[in-house]
Each structure stands twice: as C-alpha cells, then as structure tokens.
CHARMM-style PDB file with segment names, atoms N, HN, CA, C and O in Angstrom:
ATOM      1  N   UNK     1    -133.966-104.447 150.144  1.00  0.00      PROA
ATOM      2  CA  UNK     1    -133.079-105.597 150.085  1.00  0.00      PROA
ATOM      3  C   UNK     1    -132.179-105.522 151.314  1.00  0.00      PROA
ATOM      4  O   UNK     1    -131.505-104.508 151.497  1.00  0.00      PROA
ATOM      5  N   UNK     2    -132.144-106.377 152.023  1.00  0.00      PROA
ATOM      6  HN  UNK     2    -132.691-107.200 151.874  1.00  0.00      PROA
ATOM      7  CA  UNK     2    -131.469-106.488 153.269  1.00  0.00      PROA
ATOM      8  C   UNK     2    -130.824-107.991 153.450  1.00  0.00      PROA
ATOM      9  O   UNK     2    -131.093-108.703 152.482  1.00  0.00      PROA
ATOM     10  N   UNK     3    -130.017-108.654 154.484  1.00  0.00      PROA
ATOM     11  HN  UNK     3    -129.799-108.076 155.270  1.00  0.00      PROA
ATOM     12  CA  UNK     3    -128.941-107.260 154.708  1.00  0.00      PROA
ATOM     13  C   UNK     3    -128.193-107.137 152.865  1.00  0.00      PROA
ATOM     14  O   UNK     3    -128.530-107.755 151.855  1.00  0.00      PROA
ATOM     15  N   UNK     4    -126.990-105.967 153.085  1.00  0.00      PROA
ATOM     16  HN  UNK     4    -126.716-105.465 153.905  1.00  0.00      PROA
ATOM     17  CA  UNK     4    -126.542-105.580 152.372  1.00  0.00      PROA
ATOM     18  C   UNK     4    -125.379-105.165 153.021  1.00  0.00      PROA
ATOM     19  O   UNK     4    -125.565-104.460 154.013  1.00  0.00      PROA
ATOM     20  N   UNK     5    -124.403-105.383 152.761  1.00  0.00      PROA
ATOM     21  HN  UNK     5    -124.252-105.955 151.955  1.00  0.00      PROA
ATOM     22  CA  UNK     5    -123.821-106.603 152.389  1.00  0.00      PROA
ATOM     23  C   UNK     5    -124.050-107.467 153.112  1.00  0.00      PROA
ATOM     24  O   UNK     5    -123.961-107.498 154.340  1.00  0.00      PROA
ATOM     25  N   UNK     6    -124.496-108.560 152.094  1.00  0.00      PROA
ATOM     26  HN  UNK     6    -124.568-108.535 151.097  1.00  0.00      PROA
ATOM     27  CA  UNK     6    -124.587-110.196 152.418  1.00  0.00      PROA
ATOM     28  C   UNK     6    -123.911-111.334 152.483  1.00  0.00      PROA
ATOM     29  O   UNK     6    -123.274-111.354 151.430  1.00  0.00      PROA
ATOM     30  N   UNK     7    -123.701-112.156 152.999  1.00  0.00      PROA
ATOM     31  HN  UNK     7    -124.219-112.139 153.854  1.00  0.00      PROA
ATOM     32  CA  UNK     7    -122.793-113.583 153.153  1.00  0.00      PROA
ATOM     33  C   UNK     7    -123.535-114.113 151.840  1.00  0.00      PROA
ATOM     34  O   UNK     7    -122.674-114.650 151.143  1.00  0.00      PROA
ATOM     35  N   UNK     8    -124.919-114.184 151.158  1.00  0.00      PROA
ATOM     36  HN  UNK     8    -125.618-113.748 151.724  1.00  0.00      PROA
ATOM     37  CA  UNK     8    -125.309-115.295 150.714  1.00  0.00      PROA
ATOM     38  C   UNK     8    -126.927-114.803 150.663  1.00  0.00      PROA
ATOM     39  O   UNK     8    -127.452-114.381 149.633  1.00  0.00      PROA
ATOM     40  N   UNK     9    -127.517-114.915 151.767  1.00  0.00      PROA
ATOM     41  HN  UNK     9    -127.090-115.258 152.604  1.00  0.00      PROA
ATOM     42  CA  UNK     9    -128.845-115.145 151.883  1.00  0.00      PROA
ATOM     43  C   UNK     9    -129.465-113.821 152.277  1.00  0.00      PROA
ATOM     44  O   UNK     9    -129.111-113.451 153.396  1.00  0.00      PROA
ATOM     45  N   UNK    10    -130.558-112.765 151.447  1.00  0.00      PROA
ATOM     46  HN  UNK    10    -130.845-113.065 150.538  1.00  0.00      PROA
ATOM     47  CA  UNK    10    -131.029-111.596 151.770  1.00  0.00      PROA
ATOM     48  C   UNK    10    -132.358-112.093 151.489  1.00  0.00      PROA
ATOM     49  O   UNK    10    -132.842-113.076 150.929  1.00  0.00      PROA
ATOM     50  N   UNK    11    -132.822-110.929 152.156  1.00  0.00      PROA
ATOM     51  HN  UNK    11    -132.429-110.130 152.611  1.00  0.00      PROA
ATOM     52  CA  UNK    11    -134.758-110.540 151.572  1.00  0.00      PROA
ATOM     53  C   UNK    11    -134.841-109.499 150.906  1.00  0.00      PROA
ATOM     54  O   UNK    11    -134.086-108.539 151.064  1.00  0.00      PROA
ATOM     55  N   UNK    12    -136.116-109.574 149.766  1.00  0.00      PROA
ATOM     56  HN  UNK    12    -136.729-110.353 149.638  1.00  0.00      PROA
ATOM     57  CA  UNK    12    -136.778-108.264 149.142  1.00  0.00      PROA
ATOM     58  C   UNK    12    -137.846-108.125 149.604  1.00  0.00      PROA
ATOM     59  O   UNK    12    -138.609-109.088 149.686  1.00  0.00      PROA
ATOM     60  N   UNK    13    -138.321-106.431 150.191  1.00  0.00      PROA
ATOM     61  HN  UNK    13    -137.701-105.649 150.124  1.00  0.00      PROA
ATOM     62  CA  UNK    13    -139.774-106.393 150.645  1.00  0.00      PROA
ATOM     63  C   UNK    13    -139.909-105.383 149.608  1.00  0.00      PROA
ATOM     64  O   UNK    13    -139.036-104.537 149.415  1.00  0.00      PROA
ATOM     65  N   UNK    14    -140.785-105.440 149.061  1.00  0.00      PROA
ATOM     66  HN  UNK    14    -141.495-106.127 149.218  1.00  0.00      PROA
ATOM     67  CA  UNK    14    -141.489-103.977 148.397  1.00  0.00      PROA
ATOM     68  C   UNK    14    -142.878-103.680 148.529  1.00  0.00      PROA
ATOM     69  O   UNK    14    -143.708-103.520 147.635  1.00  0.00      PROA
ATOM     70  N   UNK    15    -142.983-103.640 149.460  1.00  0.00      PROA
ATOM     71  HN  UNK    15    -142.309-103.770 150.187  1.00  0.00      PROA
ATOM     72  CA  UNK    15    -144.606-103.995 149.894  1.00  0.00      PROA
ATOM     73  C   UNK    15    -145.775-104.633 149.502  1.00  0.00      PROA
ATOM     74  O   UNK    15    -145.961-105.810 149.812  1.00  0.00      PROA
ATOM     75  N   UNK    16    -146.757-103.864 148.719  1.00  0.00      PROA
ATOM     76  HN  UNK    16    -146.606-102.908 148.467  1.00  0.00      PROA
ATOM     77  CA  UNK    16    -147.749-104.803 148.402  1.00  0.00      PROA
ATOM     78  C   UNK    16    -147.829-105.290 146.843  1.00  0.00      PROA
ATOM     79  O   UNK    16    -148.592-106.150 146.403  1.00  0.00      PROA
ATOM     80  N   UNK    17    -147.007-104.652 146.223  1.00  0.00      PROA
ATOM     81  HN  UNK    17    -146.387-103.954 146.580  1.00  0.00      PROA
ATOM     82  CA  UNK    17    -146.668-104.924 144.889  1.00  0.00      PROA
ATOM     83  C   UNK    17    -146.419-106.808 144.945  1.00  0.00      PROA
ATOM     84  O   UNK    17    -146.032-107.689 145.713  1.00  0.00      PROA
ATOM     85  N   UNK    18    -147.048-106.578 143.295  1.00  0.00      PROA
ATOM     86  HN  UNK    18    -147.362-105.863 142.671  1.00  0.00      PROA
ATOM     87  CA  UNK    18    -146.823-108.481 143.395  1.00  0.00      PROA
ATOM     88  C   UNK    18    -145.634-107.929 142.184  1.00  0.00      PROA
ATOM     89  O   UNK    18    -145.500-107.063 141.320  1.00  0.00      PROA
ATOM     90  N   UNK    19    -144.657-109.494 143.014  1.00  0.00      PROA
ATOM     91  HN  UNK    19    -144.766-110.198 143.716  1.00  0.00      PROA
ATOM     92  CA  UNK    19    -143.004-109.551 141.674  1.00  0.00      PROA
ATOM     93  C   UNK    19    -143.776-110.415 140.713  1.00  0.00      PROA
ATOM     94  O   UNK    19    -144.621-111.311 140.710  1.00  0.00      PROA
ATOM     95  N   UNK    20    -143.170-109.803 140.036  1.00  0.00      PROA
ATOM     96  HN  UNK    20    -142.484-109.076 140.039  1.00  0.00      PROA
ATOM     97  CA  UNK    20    -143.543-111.138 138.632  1.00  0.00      PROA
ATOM     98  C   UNK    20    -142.214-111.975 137.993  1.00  0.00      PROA
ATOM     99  O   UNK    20    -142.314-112.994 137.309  1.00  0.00      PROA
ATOM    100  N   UNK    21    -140.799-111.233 138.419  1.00  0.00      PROA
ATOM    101  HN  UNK    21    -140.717-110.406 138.974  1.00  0.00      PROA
ATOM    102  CA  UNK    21    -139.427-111.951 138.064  1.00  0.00      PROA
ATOM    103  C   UNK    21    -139.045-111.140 138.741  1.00  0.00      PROA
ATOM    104  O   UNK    21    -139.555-110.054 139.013  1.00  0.00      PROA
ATOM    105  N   UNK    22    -137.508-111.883 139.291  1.00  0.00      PROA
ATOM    106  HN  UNK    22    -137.093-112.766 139.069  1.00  0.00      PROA
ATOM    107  CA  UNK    22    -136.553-111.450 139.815  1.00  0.00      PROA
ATOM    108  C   UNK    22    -135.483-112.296 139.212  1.00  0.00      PROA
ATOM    109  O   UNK    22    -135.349-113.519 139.183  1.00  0.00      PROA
ATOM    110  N   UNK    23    -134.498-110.976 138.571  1.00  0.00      PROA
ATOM    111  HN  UNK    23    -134.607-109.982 138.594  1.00  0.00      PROA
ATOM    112  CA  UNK    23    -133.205-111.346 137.941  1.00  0.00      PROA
ATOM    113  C   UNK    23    -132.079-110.905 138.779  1.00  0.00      PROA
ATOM    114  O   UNK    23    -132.035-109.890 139.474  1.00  0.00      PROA
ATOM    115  N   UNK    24    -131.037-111.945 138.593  1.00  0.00      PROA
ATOM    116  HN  UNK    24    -131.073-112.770 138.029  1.00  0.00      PROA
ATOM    117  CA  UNK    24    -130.052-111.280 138.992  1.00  0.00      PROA
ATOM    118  C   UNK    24    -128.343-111.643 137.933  1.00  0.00      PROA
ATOM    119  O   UNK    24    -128.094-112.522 137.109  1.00  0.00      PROA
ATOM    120  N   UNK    25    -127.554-110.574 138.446  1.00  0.00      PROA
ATOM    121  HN  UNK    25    -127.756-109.859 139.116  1.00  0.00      PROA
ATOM    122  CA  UNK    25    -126.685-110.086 137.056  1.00  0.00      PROA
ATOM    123  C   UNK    25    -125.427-110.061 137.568  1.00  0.00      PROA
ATOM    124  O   UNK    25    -125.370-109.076 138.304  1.00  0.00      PROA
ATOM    125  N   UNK    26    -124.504-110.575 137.558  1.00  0.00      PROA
ATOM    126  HN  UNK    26    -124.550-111.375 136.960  1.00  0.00      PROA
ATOM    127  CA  UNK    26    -122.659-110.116 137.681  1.00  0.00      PROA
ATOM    128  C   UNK    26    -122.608-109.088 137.412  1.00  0.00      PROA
ATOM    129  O   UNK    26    -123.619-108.588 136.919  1.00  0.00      PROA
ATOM    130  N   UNK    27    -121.318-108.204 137.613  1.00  0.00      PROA
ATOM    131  HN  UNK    27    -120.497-108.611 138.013  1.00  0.00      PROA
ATOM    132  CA  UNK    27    -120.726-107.426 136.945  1.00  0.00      PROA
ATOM    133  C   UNK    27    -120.138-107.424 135.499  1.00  0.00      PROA
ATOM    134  O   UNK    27    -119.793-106.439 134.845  1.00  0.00      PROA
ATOM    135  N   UNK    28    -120.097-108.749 135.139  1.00  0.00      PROA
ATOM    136  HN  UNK    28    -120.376-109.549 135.670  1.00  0.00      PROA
ATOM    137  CA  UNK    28    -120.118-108.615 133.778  1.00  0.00      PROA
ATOM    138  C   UNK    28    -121.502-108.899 133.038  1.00  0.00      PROA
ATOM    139  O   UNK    28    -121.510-109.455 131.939  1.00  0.00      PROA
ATOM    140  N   UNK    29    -122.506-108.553 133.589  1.00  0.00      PROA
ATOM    141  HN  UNK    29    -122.499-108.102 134.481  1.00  0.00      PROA
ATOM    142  CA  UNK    29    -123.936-108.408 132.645  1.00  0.00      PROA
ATOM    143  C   UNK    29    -124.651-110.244 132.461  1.00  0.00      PROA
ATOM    144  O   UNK    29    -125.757-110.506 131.988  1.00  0.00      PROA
ATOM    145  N   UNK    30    -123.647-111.246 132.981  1.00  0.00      PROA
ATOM    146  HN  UNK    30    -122.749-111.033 133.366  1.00  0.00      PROA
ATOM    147  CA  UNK    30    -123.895-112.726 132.930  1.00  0.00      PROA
ATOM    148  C   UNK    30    -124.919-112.861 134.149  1.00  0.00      PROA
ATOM    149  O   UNK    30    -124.775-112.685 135.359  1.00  0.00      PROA
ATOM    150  N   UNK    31    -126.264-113.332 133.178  1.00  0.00      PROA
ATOM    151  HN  UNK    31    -126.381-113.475 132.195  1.00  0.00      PROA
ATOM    152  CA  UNK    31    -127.665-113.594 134.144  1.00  0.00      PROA
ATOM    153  C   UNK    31    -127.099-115.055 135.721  1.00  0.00      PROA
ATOM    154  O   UNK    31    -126.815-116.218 135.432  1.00  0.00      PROA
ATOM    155  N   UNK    32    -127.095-114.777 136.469  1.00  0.00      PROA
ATOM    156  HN  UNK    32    -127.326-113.833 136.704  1.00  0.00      PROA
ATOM    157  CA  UNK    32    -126.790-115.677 137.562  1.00  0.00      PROA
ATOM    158  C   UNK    32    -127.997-116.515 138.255  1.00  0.00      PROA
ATOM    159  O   UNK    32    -128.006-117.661 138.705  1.00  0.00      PROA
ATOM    160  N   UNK    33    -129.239-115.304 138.160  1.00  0.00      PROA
ATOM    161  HN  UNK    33    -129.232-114.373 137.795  1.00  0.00      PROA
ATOM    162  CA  UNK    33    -129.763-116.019 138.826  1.00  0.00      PROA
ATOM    163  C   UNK    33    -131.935-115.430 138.485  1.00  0.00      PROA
ATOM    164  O   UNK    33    -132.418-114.302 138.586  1.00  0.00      PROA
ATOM    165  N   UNK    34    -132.496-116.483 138.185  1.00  0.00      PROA
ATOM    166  HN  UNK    34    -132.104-117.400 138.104  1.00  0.00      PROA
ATOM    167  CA  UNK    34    -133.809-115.792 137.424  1.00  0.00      PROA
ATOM    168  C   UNK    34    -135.339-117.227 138.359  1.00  0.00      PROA
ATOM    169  O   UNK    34    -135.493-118.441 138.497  1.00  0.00      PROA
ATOM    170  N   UNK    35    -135.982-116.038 138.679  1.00  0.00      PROA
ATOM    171  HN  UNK    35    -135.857-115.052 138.566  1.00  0.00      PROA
ATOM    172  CA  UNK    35    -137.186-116.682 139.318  1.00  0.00      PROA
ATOM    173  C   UNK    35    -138.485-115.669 138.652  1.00  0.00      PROA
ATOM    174  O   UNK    35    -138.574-114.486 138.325  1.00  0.00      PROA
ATOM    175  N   UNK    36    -139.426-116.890 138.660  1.00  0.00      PROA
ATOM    176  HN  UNK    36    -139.353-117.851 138.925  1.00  0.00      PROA
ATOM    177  CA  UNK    36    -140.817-115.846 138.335  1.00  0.00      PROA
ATOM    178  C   UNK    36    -141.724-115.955 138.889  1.00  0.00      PROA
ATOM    179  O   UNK    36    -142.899-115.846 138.539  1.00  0.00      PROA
ATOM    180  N   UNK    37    -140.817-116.411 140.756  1.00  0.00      PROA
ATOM    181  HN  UNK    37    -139.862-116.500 141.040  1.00  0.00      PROA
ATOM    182  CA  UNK    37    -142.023-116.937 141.663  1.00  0.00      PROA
ATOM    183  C   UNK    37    -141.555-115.836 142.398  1.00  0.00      PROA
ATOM    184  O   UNK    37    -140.553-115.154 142.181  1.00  0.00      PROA
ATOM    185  N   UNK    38    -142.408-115.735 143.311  1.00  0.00      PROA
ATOM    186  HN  UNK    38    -143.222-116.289 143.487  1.00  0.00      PROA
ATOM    187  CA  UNK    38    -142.411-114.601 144.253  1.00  0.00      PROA
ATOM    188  C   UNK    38    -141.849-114.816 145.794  1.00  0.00      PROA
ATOM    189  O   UNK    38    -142.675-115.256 146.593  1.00  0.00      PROA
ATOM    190  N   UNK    39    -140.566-114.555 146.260  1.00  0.00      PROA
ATOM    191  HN  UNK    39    -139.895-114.198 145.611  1.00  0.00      PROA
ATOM    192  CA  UNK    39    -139.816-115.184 147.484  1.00  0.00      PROA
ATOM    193  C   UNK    39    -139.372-114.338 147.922  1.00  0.00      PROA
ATOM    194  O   UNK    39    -138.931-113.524 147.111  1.00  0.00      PROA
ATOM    195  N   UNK    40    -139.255-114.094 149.002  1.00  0.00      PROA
ATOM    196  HN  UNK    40    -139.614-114.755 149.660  1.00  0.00      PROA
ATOM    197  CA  UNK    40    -139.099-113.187 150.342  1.00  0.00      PROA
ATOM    198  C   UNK    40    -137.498-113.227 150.909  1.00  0.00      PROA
ATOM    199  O   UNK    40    -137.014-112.246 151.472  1.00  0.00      PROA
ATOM    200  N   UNK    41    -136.650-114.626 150.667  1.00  0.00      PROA
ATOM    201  HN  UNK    41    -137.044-115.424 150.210  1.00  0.00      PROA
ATOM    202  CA  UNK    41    -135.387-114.918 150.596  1.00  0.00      PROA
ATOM    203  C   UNK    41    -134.963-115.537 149.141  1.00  0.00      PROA
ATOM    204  O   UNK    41    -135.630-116.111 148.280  1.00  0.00      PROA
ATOM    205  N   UNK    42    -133.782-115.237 149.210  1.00  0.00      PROA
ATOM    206  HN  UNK    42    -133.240-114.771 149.909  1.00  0.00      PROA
ATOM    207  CA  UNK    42    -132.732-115.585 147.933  1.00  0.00      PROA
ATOM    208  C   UNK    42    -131.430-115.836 148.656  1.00  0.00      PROA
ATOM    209  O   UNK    42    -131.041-114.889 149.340  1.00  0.00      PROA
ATOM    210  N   UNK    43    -130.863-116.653 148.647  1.00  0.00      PROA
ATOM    211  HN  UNK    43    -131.179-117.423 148.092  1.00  0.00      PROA
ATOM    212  CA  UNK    43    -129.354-117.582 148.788  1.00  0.00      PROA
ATOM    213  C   UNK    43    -128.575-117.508 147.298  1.00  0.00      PROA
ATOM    214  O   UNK    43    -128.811-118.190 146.301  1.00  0.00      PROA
ATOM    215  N   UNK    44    -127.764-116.661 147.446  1.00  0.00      PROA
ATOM    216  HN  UNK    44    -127.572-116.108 148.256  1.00  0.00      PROA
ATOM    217  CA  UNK    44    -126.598-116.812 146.116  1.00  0.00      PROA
ATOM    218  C   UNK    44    -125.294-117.037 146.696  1.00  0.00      PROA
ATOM    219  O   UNK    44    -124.375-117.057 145.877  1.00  0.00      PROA
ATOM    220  N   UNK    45    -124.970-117.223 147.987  1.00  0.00      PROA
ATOM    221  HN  UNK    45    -125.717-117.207 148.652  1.00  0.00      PROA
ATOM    222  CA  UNK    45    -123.814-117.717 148.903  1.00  0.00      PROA
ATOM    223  C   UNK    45    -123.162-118.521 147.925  1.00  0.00      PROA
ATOM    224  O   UNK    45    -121.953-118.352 148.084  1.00  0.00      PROA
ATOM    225  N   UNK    46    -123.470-119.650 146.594  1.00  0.00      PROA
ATOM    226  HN  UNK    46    -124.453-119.788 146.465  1.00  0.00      PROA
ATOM    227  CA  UNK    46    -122.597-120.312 145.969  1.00  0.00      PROA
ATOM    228  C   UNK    46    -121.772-119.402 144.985  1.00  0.00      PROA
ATOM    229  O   UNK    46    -120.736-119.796 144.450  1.00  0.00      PROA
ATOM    230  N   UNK    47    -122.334-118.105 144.782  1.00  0.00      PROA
ATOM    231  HN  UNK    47    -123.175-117.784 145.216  1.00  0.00      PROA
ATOM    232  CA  UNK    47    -121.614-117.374 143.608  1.00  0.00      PROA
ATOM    233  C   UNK    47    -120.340-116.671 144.089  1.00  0.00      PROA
ATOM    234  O   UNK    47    -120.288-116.649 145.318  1.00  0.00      PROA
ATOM    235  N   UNK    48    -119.279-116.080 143.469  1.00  0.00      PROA
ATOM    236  HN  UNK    48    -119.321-116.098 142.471  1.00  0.00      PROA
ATOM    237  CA  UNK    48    -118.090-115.637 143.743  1.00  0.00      PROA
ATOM    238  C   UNK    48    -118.778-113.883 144.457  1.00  0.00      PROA
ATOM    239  O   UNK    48    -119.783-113.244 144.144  1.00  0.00      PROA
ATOM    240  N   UNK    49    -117.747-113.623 145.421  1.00  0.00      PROA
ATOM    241  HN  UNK    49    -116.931-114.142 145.675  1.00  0.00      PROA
ATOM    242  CA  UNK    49    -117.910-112.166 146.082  1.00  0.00      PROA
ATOM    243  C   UNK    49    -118.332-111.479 145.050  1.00  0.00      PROA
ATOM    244  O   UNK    49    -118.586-111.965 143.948  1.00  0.00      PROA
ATOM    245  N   UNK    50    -118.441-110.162 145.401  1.00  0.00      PROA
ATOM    246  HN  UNK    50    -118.235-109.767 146.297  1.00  0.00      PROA
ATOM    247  CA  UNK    50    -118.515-108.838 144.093  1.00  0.00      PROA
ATOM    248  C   UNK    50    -119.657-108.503 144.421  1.00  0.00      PROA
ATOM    249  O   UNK    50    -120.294-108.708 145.455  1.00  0.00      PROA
ATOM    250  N   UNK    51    -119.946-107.868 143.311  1.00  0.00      PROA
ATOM    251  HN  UNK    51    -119.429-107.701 142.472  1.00  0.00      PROA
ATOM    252  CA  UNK    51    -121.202-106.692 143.622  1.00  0.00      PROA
ATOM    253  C   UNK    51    -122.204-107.278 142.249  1.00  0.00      PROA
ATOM    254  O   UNK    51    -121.849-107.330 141.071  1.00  0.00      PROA
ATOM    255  N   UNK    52    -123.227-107.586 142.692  1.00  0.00      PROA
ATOM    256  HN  UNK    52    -123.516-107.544 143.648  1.00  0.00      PROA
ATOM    257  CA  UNK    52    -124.292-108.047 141.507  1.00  0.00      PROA
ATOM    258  C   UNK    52    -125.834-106.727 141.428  1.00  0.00      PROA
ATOM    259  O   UNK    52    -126.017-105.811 142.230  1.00  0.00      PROA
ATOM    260  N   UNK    53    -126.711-107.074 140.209  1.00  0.00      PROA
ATOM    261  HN  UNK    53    -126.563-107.818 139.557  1.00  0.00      PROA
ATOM    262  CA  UNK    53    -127.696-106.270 139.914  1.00  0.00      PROA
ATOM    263  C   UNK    53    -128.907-106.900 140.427  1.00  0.00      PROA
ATOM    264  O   UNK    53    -128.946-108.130 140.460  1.00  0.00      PROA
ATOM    265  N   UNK    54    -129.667-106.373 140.735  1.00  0.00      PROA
ATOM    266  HN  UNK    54    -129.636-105.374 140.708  1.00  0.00      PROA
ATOM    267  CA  UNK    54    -131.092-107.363 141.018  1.00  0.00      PROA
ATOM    268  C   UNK    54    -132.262-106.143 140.246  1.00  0.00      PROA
ATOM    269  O   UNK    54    -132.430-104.927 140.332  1.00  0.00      PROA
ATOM    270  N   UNK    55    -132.776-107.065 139.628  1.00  0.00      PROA
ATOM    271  HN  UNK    55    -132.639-108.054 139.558  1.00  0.00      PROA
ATOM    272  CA  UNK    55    -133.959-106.560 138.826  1.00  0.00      PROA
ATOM    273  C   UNK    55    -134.948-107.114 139.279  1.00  0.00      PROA
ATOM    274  O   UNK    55    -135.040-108.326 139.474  1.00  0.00      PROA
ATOM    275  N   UNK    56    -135.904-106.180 139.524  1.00  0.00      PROA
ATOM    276  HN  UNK    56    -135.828-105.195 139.366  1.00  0.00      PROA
ATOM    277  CA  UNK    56    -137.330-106.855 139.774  1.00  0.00      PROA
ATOM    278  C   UNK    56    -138.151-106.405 139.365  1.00  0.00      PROA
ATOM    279  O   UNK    56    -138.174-105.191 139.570  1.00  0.00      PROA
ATOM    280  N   UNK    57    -139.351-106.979 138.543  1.00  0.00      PROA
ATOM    281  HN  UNK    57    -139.332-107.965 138.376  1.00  0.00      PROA
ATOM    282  CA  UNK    57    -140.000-106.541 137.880  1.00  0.00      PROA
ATOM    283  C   UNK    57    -141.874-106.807 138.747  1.00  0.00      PROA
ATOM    284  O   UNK    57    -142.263-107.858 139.258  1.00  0.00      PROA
ATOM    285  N   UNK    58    -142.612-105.586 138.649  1.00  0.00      PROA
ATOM    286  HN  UNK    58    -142.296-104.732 138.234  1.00  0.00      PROA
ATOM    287  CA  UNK    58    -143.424-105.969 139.279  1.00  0.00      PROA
ATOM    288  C   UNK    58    -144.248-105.728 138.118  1.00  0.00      PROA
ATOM    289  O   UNK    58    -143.784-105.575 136.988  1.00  0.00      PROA
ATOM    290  N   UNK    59    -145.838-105.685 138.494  1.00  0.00      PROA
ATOM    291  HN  UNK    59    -146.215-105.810 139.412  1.00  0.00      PROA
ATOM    292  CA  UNK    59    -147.091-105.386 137.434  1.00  0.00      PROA
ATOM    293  C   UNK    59    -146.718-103.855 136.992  1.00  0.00      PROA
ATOM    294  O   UNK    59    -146.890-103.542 135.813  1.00  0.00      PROA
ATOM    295  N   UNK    60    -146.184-102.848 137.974  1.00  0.00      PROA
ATOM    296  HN  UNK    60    -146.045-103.102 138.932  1.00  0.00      PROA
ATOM    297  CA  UNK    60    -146.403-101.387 137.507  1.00  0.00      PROA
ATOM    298  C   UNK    60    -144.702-100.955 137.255  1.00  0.00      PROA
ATOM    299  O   UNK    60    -144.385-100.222 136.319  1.00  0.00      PROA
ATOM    300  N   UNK    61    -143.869-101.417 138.048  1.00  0.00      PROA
ATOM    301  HN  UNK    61    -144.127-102.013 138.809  1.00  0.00      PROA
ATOM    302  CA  UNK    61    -142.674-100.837 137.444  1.00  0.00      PROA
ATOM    303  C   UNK    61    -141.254-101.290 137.521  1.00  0.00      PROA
ATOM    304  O   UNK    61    -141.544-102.359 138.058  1.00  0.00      PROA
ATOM    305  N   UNK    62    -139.854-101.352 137.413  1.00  0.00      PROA
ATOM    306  HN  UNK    62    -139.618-100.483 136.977  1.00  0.00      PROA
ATOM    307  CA  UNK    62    -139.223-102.370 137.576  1.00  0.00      PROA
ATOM    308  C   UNK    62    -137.966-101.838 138.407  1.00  0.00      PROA
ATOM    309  O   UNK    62    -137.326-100.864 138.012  1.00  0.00      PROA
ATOM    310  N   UNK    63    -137.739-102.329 139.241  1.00  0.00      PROA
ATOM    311  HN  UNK    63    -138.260-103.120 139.562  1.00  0.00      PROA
ATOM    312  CA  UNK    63    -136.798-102.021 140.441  1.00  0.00      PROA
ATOM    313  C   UNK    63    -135.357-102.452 140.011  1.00  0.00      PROA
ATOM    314  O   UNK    63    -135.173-103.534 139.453  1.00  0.00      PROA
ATOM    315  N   UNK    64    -134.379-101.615 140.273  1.00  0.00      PROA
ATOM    316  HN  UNK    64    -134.528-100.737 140.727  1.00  0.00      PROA
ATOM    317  CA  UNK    64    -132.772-102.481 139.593  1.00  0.00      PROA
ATOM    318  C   UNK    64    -132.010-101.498 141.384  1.00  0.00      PROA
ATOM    319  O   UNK    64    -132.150-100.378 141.875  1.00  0.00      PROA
ATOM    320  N   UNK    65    -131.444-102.440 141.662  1.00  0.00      PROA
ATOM    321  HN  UNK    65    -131.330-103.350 141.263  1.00  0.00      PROA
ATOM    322  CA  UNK    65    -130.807-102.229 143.081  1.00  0.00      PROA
ATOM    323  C   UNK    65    -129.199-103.112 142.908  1.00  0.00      PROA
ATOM    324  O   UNK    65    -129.063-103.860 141.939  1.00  0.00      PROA
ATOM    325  N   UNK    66    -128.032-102.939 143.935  1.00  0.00      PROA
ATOM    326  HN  UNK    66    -128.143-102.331 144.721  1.00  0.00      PROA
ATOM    327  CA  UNK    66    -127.264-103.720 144.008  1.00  0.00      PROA
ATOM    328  C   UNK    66    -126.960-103.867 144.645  1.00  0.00      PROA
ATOM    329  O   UNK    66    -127.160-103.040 145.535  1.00  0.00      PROA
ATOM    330  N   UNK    67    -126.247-104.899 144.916  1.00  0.00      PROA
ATOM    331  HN  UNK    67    -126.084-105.571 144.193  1.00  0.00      PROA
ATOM    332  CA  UNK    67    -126.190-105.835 146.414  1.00  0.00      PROA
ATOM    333  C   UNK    67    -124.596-106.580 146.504  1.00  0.00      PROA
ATOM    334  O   UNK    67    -124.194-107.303 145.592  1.00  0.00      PROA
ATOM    335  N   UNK    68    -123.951-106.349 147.471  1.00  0.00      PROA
ATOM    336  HN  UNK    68    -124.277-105.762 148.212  1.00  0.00      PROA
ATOM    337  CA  UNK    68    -122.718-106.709 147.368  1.00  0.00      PROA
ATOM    338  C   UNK    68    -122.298-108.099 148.461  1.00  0.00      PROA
ATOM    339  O   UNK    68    -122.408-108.090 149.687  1.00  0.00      PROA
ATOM    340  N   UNK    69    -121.878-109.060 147.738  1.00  0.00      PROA
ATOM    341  HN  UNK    69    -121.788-109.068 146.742  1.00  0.00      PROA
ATOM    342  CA  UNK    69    -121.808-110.490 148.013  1.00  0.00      PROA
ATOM    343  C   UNK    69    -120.879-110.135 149.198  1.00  0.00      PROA
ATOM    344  O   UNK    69    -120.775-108.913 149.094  1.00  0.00      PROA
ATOM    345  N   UNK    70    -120.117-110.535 150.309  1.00  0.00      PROA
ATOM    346  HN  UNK    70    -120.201-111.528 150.394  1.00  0.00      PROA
ATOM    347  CA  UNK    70    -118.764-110.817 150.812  1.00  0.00      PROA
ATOM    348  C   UNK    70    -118.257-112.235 151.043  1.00  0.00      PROA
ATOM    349  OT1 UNK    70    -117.116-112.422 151.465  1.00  0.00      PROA
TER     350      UNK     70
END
C-alpha cells in the first residue's frame, strides 16, 4: 500500500494474488469503504484524517494493513 501516508488516493499491489474484497474501517470499527472489484487505486480523500484498516481478502489469505489519511 503506497504512498503511506496519503492525501486521499493510494495503490495496493500484492502481486499475483486475485482480491476478492477490499474493506476499509475507521478507528472506530465503522465500515467506510467496501469493493469486490479488483483496483489498483482507491481515493478516500473525502473521509476525515486519522488512521484507517484495510482488509483484503484474497482466494488464499487475508491481508489487514493501516494507512494513515493526512
């Protein structure tokens, strides 16, 4: 996940793994943001600063990383 820290707009590479969802989570556990398409960029620039969760779930295992808005 890059960059980190972000204005808004990052990428996920995880190589050849296919995503099957990508969630993402506040600090208070409130889902913000949910796709079950597979995208290379994500824009959350409308959400408030802070530090959020990103879950990604592929066919074999599920990735949880965090990423801090500015």
């Amino acid at each position: 996940i890059f960059p980190n820290p972000t204005n808004g707009a990052f990428k996920i590479e995880i190589g050849t793994e296919k995503v099957n969802e990508i969630t993402i989570y506040n600090i208070y556990g409130q889902l913000i943001y949910f796709t079950n398409k597979s995208f290379s960029e994500i824009d959350i620039s409308e959400c408030s600063k802070g530090i959020y969760l990103i879950q990604i779930l592929t066919d074999s295992r599920v990735i949880e990383k965090k990423i801090i808005l500015q």
